[in-house]
Backbone as numpy.savetxt, mean C-alpha at the origin, in Angstrom:
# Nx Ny Nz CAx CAy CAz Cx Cy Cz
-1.70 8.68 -20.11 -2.54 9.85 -20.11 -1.65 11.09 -20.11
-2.47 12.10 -20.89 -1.69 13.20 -20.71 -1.06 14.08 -19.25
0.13 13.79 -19.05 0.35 14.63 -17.92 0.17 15.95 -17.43
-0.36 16.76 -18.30 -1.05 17.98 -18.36 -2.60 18.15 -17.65
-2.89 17.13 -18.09 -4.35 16.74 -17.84 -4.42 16.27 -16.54
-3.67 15.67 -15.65 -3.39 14.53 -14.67 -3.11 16.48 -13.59
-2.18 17.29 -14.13 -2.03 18.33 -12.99 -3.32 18.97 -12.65
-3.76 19.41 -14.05 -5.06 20.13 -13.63 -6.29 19.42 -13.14
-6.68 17.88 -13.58 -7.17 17.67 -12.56 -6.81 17.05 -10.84
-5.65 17.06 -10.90 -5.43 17.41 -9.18 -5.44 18.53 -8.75
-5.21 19.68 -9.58 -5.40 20.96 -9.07 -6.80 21.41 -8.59
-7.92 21.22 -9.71 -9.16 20.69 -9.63 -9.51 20.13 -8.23
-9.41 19.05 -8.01 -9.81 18.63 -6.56 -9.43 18.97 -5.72
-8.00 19.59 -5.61 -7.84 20.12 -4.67 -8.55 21.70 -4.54
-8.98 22.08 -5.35 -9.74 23.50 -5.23 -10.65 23.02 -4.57
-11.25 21.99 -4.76 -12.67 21.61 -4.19 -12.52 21.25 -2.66
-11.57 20.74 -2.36 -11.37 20.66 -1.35 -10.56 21.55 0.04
-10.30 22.31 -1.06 -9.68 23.20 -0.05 -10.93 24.43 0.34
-11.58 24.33 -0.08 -13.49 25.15 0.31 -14.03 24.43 0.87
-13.46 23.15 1.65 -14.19 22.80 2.51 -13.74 22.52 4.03
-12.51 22.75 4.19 -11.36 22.43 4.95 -10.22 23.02 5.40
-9.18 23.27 6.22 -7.95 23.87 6.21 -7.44 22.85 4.76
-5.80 23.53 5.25 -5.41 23.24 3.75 -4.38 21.79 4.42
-4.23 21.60 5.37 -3.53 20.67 5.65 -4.83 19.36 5.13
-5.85 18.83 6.09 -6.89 18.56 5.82 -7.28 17.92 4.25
-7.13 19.08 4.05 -7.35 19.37 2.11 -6.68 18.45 1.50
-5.39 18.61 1.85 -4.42 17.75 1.17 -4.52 16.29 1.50
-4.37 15.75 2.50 -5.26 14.36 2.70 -6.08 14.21 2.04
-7.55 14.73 1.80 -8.45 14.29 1.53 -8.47 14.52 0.20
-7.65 15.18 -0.75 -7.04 14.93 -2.20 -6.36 13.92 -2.61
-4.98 13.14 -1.44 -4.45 12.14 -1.56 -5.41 10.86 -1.60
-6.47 10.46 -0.59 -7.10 9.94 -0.09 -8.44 9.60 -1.57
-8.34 10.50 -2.66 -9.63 10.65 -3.73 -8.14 10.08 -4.56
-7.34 10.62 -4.86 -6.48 10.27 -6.17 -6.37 8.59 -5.61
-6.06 8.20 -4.20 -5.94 6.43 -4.52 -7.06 6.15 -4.17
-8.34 6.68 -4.04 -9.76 5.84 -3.92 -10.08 5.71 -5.47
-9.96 6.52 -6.36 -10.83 7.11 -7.74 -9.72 7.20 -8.50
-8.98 7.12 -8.67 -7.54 7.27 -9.83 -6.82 5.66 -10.13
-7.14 5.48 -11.02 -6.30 4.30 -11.80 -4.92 3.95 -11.04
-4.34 3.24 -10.67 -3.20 3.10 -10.46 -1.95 3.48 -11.78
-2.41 3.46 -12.61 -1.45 4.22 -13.82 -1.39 5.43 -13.94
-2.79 6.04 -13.60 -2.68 7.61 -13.39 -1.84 8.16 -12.10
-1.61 7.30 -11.12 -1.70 8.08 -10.05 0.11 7.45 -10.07
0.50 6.19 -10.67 2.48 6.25 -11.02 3.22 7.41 -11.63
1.64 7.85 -13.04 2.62 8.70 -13.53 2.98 9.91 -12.84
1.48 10.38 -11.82 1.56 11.42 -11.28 2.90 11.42 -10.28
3.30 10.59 -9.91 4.04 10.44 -8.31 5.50 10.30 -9.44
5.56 9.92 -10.99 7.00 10.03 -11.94 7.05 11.46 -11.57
6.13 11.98 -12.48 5.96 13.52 -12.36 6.48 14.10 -11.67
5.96 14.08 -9.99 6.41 14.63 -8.68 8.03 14.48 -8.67
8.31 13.49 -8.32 9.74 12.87 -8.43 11.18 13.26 -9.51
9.97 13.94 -10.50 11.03 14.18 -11.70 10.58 16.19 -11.94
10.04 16.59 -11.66 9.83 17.53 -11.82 9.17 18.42 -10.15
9.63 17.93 -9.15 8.81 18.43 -7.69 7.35 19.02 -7.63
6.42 18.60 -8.65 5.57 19.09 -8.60 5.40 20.54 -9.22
6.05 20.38 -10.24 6.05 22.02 -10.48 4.51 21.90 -11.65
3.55 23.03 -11.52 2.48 23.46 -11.87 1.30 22.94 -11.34
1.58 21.97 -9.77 0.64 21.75 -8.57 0.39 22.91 -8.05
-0.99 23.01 -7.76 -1.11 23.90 -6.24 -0.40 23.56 -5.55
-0.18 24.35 -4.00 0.24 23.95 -3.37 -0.53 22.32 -2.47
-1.95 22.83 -2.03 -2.41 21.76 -1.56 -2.66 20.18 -2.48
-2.43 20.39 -3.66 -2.46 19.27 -4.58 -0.83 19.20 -4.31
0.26 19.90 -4.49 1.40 19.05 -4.41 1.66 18.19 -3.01
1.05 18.92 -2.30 0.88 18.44 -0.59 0.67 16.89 -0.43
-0.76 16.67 -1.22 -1.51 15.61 -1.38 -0.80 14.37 -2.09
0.21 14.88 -3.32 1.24 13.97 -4.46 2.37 13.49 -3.28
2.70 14.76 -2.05 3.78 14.41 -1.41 3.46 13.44 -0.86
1.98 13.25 0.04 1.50 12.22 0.99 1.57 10.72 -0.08
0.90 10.95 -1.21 1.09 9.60 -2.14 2.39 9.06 -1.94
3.71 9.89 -2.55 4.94 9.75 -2.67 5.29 9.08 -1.50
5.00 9.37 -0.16 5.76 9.06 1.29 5.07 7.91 1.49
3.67 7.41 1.57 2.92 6.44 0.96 3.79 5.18 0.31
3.39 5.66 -1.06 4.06 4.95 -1.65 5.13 3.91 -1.55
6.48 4.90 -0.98 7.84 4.71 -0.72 8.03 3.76 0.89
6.64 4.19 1.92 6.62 3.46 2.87 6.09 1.86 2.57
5.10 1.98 1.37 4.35 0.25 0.64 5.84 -0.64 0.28
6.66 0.13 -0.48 7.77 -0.66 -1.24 8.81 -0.63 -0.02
9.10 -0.50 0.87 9.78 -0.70 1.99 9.86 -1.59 2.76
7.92 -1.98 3.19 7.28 -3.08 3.66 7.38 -3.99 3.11
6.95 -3.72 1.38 7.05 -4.98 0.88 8.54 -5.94 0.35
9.50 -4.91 0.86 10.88 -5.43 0.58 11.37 -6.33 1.42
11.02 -6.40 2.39 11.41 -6.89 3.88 10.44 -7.37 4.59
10.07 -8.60 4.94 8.83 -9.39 5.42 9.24 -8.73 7.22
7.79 -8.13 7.97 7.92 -7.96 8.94 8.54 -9.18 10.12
9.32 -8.40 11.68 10.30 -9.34 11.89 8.89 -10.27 12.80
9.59 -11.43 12.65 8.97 -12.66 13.30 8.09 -13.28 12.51
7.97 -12.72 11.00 6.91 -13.21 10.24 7.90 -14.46 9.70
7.60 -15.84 9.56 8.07 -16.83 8.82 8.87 -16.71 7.35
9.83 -16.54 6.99 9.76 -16.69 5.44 9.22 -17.69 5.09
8.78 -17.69 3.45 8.46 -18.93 2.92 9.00 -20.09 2.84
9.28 -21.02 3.04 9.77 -22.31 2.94 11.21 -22.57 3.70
11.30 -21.60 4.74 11.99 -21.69 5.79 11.31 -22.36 7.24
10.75 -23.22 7.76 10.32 -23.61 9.11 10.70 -22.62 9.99
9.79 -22.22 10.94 10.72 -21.55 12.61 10.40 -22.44 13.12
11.30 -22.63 13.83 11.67 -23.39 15.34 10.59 -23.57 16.11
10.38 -25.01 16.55 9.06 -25.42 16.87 8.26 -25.49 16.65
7.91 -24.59 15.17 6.60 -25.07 14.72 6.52 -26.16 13.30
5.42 -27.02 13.28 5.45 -27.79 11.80 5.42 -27.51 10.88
6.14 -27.96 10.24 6.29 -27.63 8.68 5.35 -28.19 7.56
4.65 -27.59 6.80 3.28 -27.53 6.18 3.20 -29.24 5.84
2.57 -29.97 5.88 2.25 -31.63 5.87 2.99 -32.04 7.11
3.90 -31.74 7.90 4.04 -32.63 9.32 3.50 -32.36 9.80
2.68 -33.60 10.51 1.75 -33.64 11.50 3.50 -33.23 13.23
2.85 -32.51 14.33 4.05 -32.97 15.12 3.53 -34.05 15.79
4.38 -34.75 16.57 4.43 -36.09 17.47 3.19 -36.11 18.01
2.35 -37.10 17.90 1.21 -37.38 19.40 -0.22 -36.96 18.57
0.31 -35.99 17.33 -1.35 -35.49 16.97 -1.80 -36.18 15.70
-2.95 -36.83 15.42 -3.07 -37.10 14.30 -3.49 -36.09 13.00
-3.39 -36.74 11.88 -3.50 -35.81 10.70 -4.75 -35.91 10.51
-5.46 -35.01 10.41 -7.24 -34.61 9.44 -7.21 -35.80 8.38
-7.91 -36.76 8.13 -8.40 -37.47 7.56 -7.87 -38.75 7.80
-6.71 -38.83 8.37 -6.02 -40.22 8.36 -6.75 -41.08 9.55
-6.75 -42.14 9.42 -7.31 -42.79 10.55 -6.14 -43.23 11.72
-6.50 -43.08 12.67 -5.56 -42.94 14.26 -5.19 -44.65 13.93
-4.42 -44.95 14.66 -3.73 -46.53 14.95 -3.01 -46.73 15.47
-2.77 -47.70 16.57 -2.96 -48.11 18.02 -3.47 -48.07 19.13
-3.42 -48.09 20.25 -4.11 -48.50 21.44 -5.10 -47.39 21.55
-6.63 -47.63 21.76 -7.77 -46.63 21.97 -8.09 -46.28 20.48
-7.84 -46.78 19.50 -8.16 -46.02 18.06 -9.46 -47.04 17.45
């Protein structure tokens, strides 16, 4: 999409929103419409944009709003780089617990039938 088109309508919402709100406010609730209602392609190129040009021909409260995306953003790919601590990796076991098809000692498995004494 045209990136021309992509400023003015964030500029756009953010007008609208800044008549209803402080401008801090504003800017959230611009960030908050561009990832509820904006394509995820619209809203990469916008945050290229930001990144490559600081927002130049944003309002201020629309660049506000690109910044919150941007910090956003940059906090998603951070998380998703690095599995939170104590979370399992994949196909690594932690310690003491079973590993996906071992049953541990003493318990039987869901469908198998029990065998020996009391079964």
């Amino acid at each position: 999409m045209n990136i021309d088109l992509l400023i003015k309508m964030t500029n756009e919402i953010g007008d609208f929103f800044v008549g209803t709100t402080d401008a801090q406010q504003a800017a959230r609730d611009v960030a908050n419409h561009l990832r509820r209602f904006w394509d995820p392609r619209m809203r990469r190129q916008m945050l290229s944009y930001y990144e490559q040009r600081q927002g130049a021909g944003l309002s201020e409260v629309a660049r506000n709003a690109v910044a919150l995306l941007a910090a956003a953003s940059k906090a998603e790919q951070g998380a998703a780089a690095a599995p939170p601590s104590g979370t399992p990796t994949p196909g690594k076991p932690t310690a003491g617990k079973p590993t996906a098809g071992k049953p541990t000692a003493g318990k039987p498995t869901p469908g198998k039938p029990t065998t020996g004494a009391g079964a």
